[in-house]
GUMARSE-153411 format. One line per 2 residues: number of its first residue (from 1); for each residue x, y, z of N, C-alpha, C. Coordinates in pm, 1 decimal. Example, Ala and Ser with C-alpha at 12.3 -4.5 7.8 and 13.67 -1.06 7.14 Angstrom:
2
1> 1319.0 -569.0 780.0 1230.0 -450.0 780.0 1320.0 -330.0 780.0 ~ 1285.0 -225.0 708.0 1367.0 -106.0 714.0 1290.0 3.0 787.0;
***
This chain:
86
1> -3660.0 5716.0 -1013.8 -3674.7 5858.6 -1042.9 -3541.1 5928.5 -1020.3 ~ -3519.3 5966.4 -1134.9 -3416.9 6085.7 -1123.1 -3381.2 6217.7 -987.8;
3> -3286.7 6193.8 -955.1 -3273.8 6309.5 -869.3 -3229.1 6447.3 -924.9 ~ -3213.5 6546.3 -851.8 -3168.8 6723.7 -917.9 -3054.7 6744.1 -953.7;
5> -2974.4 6665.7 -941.7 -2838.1 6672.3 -985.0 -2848.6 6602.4 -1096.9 ~ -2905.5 6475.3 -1128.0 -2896.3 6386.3 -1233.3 -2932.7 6487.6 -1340.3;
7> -3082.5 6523.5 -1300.3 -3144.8 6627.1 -1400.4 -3063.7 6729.1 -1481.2 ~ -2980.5 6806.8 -1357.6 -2933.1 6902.3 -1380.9 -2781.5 6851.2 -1486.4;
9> -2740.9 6759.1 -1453.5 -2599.2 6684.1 -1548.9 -2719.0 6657.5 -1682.0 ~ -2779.6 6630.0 -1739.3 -2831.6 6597.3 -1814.7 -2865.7 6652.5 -1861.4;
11> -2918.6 6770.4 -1852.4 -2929.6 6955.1 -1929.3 -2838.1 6980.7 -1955.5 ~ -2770.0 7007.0 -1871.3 -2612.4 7094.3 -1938.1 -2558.2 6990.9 -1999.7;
13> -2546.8 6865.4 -2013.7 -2542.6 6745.5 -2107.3 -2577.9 6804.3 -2265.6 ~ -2710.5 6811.4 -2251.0 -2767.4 6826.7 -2335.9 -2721.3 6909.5 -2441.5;
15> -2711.3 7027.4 -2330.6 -2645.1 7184.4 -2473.7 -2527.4 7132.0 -2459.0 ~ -2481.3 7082.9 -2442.9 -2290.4 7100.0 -2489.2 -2308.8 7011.2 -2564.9;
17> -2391.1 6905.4 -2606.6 -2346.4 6848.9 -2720.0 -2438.2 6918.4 -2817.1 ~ -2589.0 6916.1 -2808.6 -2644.6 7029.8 -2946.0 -2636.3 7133.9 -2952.7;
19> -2531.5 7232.4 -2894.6 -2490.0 7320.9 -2931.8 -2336.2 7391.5 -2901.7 ~ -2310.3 7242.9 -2915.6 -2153.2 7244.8 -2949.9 -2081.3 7371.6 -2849.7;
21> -2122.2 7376.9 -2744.0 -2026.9 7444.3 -2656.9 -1907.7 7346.0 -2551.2 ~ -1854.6 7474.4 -2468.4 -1716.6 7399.7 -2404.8 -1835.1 7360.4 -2232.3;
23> -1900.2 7443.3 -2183.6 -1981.8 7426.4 -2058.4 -2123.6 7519.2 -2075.1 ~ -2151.1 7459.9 -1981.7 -2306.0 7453.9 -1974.5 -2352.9 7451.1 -1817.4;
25> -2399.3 7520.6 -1742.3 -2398.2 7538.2 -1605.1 -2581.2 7615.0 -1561.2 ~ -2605.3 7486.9 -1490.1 -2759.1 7506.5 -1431.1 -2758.9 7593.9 -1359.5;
27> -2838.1 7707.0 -1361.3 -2875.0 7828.3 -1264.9 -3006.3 7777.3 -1207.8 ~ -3088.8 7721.4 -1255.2 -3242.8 7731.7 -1154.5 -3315.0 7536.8 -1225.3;
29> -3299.4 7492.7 -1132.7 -3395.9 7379.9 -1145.6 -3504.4 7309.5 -1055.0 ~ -3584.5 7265.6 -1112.9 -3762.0 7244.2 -995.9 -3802.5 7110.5 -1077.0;
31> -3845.8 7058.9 -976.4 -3925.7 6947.4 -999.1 -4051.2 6940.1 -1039.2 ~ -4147.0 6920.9 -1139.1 -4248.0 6896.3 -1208.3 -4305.5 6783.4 -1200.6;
33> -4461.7 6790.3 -1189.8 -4546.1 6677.7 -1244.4 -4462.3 6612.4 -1317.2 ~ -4394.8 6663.0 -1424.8 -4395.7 6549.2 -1531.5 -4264.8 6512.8 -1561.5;
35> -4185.6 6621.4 -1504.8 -4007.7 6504.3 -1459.0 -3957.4 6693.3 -1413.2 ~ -3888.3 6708.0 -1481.1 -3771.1 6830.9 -1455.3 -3769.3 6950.1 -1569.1;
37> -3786.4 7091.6 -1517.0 -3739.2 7171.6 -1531.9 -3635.8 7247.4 -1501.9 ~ -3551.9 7350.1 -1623.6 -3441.1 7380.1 -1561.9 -3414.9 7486.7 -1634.0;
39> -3280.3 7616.7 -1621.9 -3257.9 7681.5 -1666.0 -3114.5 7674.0 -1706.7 ~ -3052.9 7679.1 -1813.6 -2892.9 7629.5 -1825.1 -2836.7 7746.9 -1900.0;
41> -2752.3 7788.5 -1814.3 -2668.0 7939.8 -1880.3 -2548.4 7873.4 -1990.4 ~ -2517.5 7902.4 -2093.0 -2420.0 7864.5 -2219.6 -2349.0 8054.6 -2251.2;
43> -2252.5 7996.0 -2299.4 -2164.7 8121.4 -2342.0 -2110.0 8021.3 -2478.3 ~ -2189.6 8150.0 -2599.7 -2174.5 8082.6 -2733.0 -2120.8 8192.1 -2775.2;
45> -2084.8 8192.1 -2929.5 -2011.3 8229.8 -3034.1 -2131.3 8405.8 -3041.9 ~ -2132.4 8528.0 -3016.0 -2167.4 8630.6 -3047.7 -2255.8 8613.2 -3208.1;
47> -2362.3 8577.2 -3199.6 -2457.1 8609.7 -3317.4 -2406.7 8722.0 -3399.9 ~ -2409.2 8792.9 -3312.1 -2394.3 8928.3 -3355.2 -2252.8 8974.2 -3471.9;
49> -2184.1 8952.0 -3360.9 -2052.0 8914.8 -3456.3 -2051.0 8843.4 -3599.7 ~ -2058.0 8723.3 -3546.8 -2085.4 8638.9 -3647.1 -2155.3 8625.7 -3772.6;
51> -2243.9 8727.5 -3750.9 -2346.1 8768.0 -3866.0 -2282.1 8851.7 -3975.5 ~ -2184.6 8912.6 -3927.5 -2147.4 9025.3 -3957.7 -1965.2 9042.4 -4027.5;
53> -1910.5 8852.4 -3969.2 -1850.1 8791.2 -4076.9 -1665.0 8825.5 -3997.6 ~ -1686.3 8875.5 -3899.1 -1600.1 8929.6 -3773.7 -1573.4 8767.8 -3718.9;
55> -1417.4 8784.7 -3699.0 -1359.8 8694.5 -3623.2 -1324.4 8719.5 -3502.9 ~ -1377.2 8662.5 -3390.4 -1365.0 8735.9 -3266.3 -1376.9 8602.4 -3125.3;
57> -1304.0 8629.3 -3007.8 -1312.8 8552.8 -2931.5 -1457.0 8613.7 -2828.2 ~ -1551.0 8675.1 -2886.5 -1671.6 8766.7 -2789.9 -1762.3 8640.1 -2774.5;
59> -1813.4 8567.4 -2628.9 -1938.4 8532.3 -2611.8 -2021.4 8600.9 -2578.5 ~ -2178.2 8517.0 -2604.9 -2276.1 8587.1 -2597.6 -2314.3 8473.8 -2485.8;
61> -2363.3 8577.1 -2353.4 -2440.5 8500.4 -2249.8 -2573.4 8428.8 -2272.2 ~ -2618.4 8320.4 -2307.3 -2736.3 8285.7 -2337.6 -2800.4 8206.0 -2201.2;
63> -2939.3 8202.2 -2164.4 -2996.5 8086.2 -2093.6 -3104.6 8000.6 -2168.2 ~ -3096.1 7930.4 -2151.2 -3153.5 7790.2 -2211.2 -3262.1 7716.2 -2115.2;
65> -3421.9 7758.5 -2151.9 -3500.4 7681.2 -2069.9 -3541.4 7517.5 -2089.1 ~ -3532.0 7439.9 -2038.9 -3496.9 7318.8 -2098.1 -3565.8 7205.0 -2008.0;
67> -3740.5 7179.7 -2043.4 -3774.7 7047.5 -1969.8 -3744.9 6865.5 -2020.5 ~ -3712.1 6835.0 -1915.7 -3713.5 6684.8 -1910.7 -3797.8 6590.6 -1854.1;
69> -3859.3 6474.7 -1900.7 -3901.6 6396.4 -1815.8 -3856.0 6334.8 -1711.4 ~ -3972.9 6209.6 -1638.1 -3879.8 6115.5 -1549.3 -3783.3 6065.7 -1568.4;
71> -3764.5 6035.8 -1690.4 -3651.7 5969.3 -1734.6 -3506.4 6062.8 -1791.0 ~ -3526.0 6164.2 -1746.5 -3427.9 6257.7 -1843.8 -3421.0 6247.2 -1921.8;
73> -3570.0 6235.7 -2034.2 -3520.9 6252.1 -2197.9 -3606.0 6412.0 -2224.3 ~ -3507.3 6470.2 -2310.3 -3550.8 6567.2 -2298.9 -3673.5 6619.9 -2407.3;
75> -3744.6 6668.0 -2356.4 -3931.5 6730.6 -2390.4 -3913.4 6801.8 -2465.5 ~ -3835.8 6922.9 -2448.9 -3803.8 7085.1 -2503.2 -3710.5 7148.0 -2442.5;
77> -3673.0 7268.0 -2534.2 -3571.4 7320.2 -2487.4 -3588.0 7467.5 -2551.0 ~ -3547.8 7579.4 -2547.0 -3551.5 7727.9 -2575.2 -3464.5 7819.5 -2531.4;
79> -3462.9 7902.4 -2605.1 -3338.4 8019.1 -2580.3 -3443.4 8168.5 -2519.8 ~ -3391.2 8122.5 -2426.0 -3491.4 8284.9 -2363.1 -3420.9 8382.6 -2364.1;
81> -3479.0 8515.9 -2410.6 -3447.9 8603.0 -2440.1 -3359.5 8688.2 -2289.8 ~ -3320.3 8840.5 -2275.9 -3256.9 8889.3 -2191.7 -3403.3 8925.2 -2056.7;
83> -3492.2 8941.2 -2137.5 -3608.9 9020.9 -2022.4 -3667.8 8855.6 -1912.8 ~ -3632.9 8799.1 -1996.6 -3736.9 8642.1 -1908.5 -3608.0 8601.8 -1854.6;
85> -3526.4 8601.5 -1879.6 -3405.9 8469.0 -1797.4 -3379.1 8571.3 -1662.0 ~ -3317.0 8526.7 -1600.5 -3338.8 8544.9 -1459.8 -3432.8 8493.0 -1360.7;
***
């Protein structure tokens, strides 16, 4: 069984490679019945901006709720909005 650190390298694992960022840094992780939960803060490319066709060095703070099993493969993952993260 995985320990909280493993877990936690393995989330922020996770988003930096599917979503192509530079870091990825665990704010809140707990142990589950069914392996690991976690919360992983990312600083991506401004949606906003970007939509809008603007070249800009602006991130957008995102958190990323993101369960894993025993094995650290990962279950799911989601972009929580500003009112739930924390």
């Amino acid at each position: 069984m995985a320990n909280i650190d493993e877990a936690a390298r393995a989330m922020s694992e996770f988003l930096k490679r599917t979503l192509s960022v530079e870091d990825a840094k665990a704010i809140s992780i707990a142990k589950t019945p069914e392996g690991w939960e976690g919360e992983i803060e990312v600083y991506e490319e401004s949606s906003f901006i970007k939509s809008i066709g603007l070249s800009t060095k602006v991130k957008d703070r995102n958190i990323y709720k993101i369960k894993v099993d025993e094995n650290l493969e990962v279950q799911s993952y989601e972009r929580m909005n500003a009112k739930e993260a924390g």
